[in-house]
ROMAR-324746 format. One record per residue (C-alpha): residue in one letter; x, y, z. Coordinates in steps of 0.05 Angstrom, whole numbers, plus 5000, padded with zeros to 4 digits. Layout:
aXYZ...
This chain:
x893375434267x889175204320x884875904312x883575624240x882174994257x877175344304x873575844254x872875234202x869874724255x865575274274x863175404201x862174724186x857874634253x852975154234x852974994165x850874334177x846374504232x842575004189x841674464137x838773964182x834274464211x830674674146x830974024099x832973864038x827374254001x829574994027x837574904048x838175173963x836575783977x833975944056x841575624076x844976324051x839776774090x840576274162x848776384142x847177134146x845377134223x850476634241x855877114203x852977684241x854177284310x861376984283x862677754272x861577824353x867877444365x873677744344x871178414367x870178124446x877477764426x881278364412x877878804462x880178214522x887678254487x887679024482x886078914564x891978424578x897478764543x895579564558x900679494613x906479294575x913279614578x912279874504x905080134485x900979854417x894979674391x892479174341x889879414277x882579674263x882379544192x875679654154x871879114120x874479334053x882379304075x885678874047x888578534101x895278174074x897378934047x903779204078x898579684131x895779054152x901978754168x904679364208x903479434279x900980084298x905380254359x911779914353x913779204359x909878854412x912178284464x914277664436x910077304475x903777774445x906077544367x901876914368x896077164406x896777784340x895777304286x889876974319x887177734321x888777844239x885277134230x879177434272x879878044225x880177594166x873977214194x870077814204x871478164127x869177494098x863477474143x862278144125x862078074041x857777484051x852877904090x852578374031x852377833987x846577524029x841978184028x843378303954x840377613947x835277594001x829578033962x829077573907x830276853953x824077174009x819077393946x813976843925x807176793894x803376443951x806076384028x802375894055x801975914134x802175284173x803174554148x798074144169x792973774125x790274314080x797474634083x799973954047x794973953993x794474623971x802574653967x801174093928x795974433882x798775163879x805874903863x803074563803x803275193764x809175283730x809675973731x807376043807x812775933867x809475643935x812975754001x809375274057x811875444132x811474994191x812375114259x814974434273x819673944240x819173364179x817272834221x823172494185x827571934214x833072384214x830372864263x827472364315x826571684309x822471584367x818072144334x817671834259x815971184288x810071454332x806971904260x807671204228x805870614271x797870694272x798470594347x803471094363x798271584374x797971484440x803871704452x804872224396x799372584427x802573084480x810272934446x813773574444x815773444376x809373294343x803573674389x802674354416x800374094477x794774614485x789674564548x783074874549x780575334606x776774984664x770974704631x763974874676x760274294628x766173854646x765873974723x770774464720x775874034686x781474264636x782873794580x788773684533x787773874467x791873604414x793974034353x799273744310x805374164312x809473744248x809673734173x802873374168x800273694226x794373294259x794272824196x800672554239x796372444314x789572364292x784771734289x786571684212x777771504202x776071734131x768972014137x764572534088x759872754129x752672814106x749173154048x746373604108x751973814127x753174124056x746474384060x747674804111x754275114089x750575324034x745175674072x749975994116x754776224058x748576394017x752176003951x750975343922x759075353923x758474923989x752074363972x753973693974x753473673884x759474263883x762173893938x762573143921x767773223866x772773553905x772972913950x774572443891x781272863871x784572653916x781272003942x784771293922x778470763942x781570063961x778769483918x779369103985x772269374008x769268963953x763469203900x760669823903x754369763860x749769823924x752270483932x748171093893x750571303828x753771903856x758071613903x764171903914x767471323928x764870973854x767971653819x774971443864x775470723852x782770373846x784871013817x792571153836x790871913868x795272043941x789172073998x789071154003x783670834037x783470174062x780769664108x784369574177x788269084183x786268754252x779868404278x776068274339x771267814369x768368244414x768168834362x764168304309x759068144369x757568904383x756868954302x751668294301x748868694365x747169454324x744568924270x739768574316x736569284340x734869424267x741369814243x743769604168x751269424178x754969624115x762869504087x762670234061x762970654122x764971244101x758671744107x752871944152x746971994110x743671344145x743870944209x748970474197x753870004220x761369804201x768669844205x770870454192x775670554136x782970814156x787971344118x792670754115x798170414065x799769644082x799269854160x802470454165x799971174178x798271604113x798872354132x798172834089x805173084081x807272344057x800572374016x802773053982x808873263993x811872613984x820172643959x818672453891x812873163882x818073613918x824173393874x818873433815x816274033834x823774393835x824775013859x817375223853x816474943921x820375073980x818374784051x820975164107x819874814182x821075004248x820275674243x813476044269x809976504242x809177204281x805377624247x800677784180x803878424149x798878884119x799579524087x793979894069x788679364082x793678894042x796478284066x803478264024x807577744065x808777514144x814377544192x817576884226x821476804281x828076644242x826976804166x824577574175x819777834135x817377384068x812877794017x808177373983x806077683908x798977363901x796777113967x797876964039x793776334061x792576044136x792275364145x794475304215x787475044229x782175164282x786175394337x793175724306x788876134245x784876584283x790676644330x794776844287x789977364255x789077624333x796677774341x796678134268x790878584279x785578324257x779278044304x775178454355x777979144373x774778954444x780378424446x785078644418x786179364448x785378934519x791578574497x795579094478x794378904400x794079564346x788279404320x788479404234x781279104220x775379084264x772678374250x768578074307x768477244282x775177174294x775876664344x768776584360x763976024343x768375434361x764874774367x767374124379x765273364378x765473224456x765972474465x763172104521x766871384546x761970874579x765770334597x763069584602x766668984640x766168354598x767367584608x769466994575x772267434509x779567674500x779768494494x786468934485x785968964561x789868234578x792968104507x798068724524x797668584600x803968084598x810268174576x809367514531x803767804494x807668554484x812668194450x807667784415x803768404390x809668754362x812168124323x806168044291x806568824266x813768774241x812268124195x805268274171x803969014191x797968734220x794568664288x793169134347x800269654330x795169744264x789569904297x786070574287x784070914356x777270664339x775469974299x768170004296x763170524280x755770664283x751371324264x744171304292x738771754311x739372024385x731072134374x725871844318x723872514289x731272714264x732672704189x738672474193x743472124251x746772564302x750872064338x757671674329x760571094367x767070954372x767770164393x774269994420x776969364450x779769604508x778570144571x781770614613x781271184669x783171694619x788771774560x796071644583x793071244638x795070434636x789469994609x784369694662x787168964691x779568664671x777168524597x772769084574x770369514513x769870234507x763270444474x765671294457x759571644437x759172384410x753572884393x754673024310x751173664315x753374054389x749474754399x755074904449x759475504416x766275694446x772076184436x779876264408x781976884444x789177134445x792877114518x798377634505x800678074437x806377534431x804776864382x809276464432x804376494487x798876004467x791676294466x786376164513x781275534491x774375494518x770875014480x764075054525x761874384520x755474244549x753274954557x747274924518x740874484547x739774094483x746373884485x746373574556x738873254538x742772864487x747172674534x742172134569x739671964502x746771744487x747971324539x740370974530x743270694461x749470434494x744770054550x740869784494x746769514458x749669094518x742668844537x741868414466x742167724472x748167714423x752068104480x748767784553x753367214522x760067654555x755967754618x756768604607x757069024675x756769804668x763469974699x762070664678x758671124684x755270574735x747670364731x745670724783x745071354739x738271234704x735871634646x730072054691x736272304734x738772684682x741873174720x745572664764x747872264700x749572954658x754773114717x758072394725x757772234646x761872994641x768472704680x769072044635x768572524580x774172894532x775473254461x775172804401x778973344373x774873604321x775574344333x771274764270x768675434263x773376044284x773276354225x767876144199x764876294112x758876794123x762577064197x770777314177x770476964110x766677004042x764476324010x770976393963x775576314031x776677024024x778277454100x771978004093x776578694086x783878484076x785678394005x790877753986x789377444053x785276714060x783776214103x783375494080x781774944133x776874794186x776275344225x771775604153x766975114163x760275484183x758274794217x761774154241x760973614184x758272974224x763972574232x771772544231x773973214201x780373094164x777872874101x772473374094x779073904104x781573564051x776073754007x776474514022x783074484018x783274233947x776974683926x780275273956x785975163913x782675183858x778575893876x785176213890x788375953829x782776303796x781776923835x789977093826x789976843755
């Protein structure tokens, strides 16, 4: 009895643990392939079990054996009751029908096995495997699976993100603040670290990827920016099609975009907005106005106005110097990502069985046959085919990875690693380029900053109160509040520099918050020159690749560098901001703009990622302006590591945007 009571508990353990592991979406159908491996290791047991009782009793006065049945005996048959060398000891009989239960264990393990493979060709066969779950995983799940006739398996290497899995971890994706301390979670990040950086003084940085249904969507600044109509421009140039101009572009943007009536009229904005085409529509992607204010952030605004710079309540593009507050992926105060966006409950119970969401399960390889990509391998499911297409969307840093591992980048690389090498194709990994952003930090008096109001345990408490009744105040703020675009010199077409103004300072991230009242004043180059690598570290997925961004490698890039910091100085020196008495804490005054060399070094340690990784596998490099990998049929890559050049801005909505485009050219091309 008790070995029954042991081989049910056990059932029910695994049963339930394999249904919190893949979600409600998937437990249909994936449940009875998980059940397959745990039957193979419940089949272990009564094997080890008989084998330890054969040992015990072999010494007995009378020898015998317990019965070998097959897995088609039936085991309650008059053979399976008979003992196969006389009566055993008494004191054995017990320890014999635990044995037959093992037995019985093991033939039901074994028909559901069959049963299991029998089923497992059609429950692994789909139309479209998408790989990886970030942003552009979210949406084009979302647009594929909207085919009736088409069934869309998305797989992530991390979890939900639900409440049920961690609720330290949900309430980090959703409180706008949490980001802090989402970044580097083991739930939520991959935690990746870039090689020493020579441009950095031979630092290496963290460099948050999200690793969660959502992906970055979950960790990232949540600032909804276009880019510029240069940008687009050069896509096009670079892809040699008109696919990728700002005119093919711009509608792609409005799918998806919901435009908060909170920003006020639009009718100063050009006729082609994107933004007019979105207005109080009820798509998924909402944008709204944060929810928090600040003094000091209004005097910096009045400040960029003073020099000359239009400030403007639609911030949401680069095609002008301009000032504002930039406009947040939000809903009433709380994060948006793009799996609550797209794959909210309501689309995946809609959607049915045409959509299945597999998580925490990674990817290992692309398998190709014949310069064919017909499915991948994961870690726990085994080999999925896909019918139509295989798509990447494990962005920047996990695509070209994963196309390393399979076979496919430079046979240089590859052969070094011990990789079989299936296509030749030299992009892969190269041309990453970043937005490196640089943190001056200024000292302030007689204004309140982030700095004091959290210093106290009064004004913690204070802060948090005021999010859980009103979903307002500094737990809603973005990572930045306040943003500016302006020329770093007089002859440029369009700007090439964003500020990031926030209300408070520190040493670095994960560092506690300077004691004095301060603002940070981040700055980044739009348009870097610097061009880095993805490579592969081993033949194994697990071992994460090698990063090397090169910031600051190129001499234009570091000349901007001074040019940077001369707008900051100008800001603090209007008579709108002498009022807070500003002191340079850092990088310190006594770098001026003709030591550039000096001022290069010392700006490069207050400087970090703003995680805007672009480029490794780049349209007109490993992929055709249709998304298409150049020499592998049924194989694409959709998200930013496409984009031929680094929009200038925040890069999640602009993913977006490819993301829902490149749905639509793979509906098409697999039509």
């Amino acid at each position: 009895m008790k070995a029954f009571i042991y081989f049910q508990h056990k059932l029910l353990h695994e049963l339930k643990h394999t249904s919190a592991e893949f979600g409600p979406s998937i437990e249909k159908e994936t449940l009875r392939v998980r059940t397959r491996e745990h039957a193979r290791l419940d089949s272990v047991f009564p094997r080890v079990a008989l084998g330890i009782f054969h040992k015990r009793t072999r010494n007995s006065k009378r020898q015998w054996s317990a019965p070998q049945p097959s897995e088609n005996q039936d085991l309650g048959s008059a053979n399976g009751k008979r003992i196969a060398c006389g009566e055993p000891p008494r004191k054995a009989r017990s320890q014999i029908c635990v044995c037959r239960l093992m037995h019985f264990t093991e033939a039901t393990c074994a028909g559901a096995r069959r049963a299991v493979t029998a089923r497992r060709a059609s429950v692994m066969l789909f139309d479209y495997v998408i790989v990886g779950g970030g942003s552009a995983g979210c949406l084009l799940a979302n647009r594929l699976s909207q085919k009736r006739s088409a069934t869309v398996l998305l797989i992530e290497a991390g979890g939900r993100g639900a409440w049920r899995e961690s609720i330290v971890a949900a309430s980090l994706i959703r409180v706008p603040l949490g980001y802090v301390y989402a970044q580097g979670h083991p739930r939520l990040d991959w935690a990746f670290q870039t090689t020493a950086q020579k441009g950095l003084g031979d630092r290496s940085i963290a460099y948050p990827r999200g690793r969660v249904l959502g992906g970055s969507s979950c960790i990232n600044g949540q600032i909804y920016q276009q880019g510029n109509i240069a940008d687009f421009a050069m896509w096009a140039e670079r892809t040699q099609s008109h696919t990728w101009n700002w005119d093919n572009v711009r509608p792609y943007y409005a799918r998806h975009l919901d435009y908060s009536d909170r920003f006020g009229s639009c009718e100063s904005l050009p006729a082609d907005s994107v933004v007019k085409m979105a207005r109080n529509s009820t798509r998924e992607w909402t944008v709204e106005p944060q929810k928090v204010s600040w003094p000091v952030l209004d005097a910096i605004q009045n400040a960029c106005v003073e020099l000359g710079v239009p400030a403007t309540r639609h911030f949401h593009s680069s095609n002008e110097s301009c000032v504002g507050y930039f406009q947040v992926n939000q809903r009433d105060g709380v994060r948006l990502s793009a799996a609550e966006a797209f794959l909210s409950t309501a689309t995946q119970r809609e959607r049915g069985e045409r959509l299945e969401i597999l998580t925490n399960d990674v990817v290992r390889r692309i398998v190709i046959e014949k310069s064919t990509a017909i499915g991948v391998e994961t870690a726990r499911a085994g080999i999925i085919r896909a019918r139509r297409q295989v798509i990447l969307s494990a962005g920047a840093i996990g695509s070209p990875h994963l196309l390393q591992v399979s076979g496919i980048g430079p046979a240089e690389l590859l052969e070094r690693h011990g990789v079989r090498v299936l296509h030749d194709l030299d992009g892969v990994g190269k041309d990453l380029h970043d937005h490196l952003q640089m943190r001056p930090v200024y000292k302030l008096s007689n204004i309140d900053t982030l700095n004091t109001r959290a210093a106290s345990l009064q004004g913690k408490i204070r802060i948090l109160l005021e999010y859980l009744t009103s979903r307002s105040g500094p737990l809603s703020m973005a990572p930045s509040q306040l943003g500016l675009f302006v020329k770093a010199s007089p002859e440029l077409d369009v700007p090439d520099l964003q500020f990031h103004f926030q209300p408070l300072s520190l040493d670095r991230f994960g560092a506690p918050l300077h004691a004095f009242n301060a603002v940070t004043l981040s700055v980044c180059h739009l348009q870097p020159t610097s061009r880095g690598t993805v490579e592969l570290s081993s033949a194994r997925i697990e071992d994460k690749p090698r990063i090397n961004p090169a910031y600051l490698s190129s001499a234009y890039d570091r000349a901007v560098v001074s040019r940077a910091l001369d707008w900051c100085r100008r800001i603090m020196s209007t008579k709108i901001m002498q009022e807070f008495e500003p002191v340079e804490h850092s990088p310190g005054t006594q770098y001026g703009e003709h030591d550039v060399d000096s001022l290069v070094t010392t700006m490069a340690k207050i400087s970090t990622s703003i995680y805007h990784p672009v480029g490794t596998c780049a349209m007109g490099a490993v992929c055709d302006e249709r998304l298409r990998v150049r020499g592998i049929h049924n194989l694409s890559v959709v998200d930013a590591s496409v984009m031929p050049r680094i929009t200038s801005g925040n890069t999640n909505s602009p993913v977006l945007m490819l993301a829902e485009k490149g749905a639509e050219m793979i509906l098409q091309d697999t039509a």
